[in-house]
C-alpha positions in Angstrom: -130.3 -12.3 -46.1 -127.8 -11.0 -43.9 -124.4 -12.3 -44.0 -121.3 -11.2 -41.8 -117.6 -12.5 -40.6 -118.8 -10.7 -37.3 -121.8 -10.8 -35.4 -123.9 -7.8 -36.8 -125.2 -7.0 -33.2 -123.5 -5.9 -29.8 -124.5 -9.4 -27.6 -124.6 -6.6 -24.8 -126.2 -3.8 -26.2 -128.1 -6.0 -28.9 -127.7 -2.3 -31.3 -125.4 -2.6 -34.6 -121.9 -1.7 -33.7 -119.8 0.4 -35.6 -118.6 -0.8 -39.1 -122.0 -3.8 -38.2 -123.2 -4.9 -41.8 -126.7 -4.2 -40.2 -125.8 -0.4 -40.2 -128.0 1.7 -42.2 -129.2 -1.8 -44.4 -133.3 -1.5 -43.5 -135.0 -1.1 -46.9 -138.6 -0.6 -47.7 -140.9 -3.1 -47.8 -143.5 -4.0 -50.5 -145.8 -6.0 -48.7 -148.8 -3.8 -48.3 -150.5 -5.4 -45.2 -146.8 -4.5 -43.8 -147.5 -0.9 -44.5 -150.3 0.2 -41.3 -147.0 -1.1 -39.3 -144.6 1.4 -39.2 -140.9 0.9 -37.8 -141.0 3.8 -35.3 -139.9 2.6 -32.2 -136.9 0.4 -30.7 -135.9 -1.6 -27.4 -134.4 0.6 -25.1 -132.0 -0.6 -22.6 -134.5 -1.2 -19.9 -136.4 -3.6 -21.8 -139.1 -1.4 -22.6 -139.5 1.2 -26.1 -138.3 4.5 -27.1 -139.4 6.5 -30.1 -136.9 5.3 -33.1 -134.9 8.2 -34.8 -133.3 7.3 -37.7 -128.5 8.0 -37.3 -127.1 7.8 -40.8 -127.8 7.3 -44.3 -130.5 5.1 -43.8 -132.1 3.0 -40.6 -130.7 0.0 -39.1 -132.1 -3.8 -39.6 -133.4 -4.9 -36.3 -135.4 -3.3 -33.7 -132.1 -1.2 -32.9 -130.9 1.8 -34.3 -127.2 1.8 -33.8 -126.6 4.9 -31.8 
């Protein structure tokens, strides 16, 4: 669960923000059927999908990664 005084995500951008609870929060999974899935790609701004590239300690939650 993700709880926040402020809205985790950018309502323009829809990526985690700066200081965004969301930032560097993505943990492993351990469901296996999860696992032939992996989270290696994110929106881009034209609506489309860009290779995912992981900025910081650890990636973001969300199909975002805060850049």
């Amino acid at each position: 669960m993700l709880t926040s005084a402020s809205t985790p995500l950018d309502l323009n951008t829809f990526q985690p923000p700066l200081g965004s609870v969301a930032r560097d929060a993505a943990q492993a999974t351990s469901f296996a059927a999860l696992a032939s899935y992996p989270d290696d790609r994110e929106y881009a701004d034209d609506l489309t999908s860009r290779p995912r590239v992981q900025t910081g300690g650890a990636m973001d939650l969300g199909a975002l990664e805060g850049h």
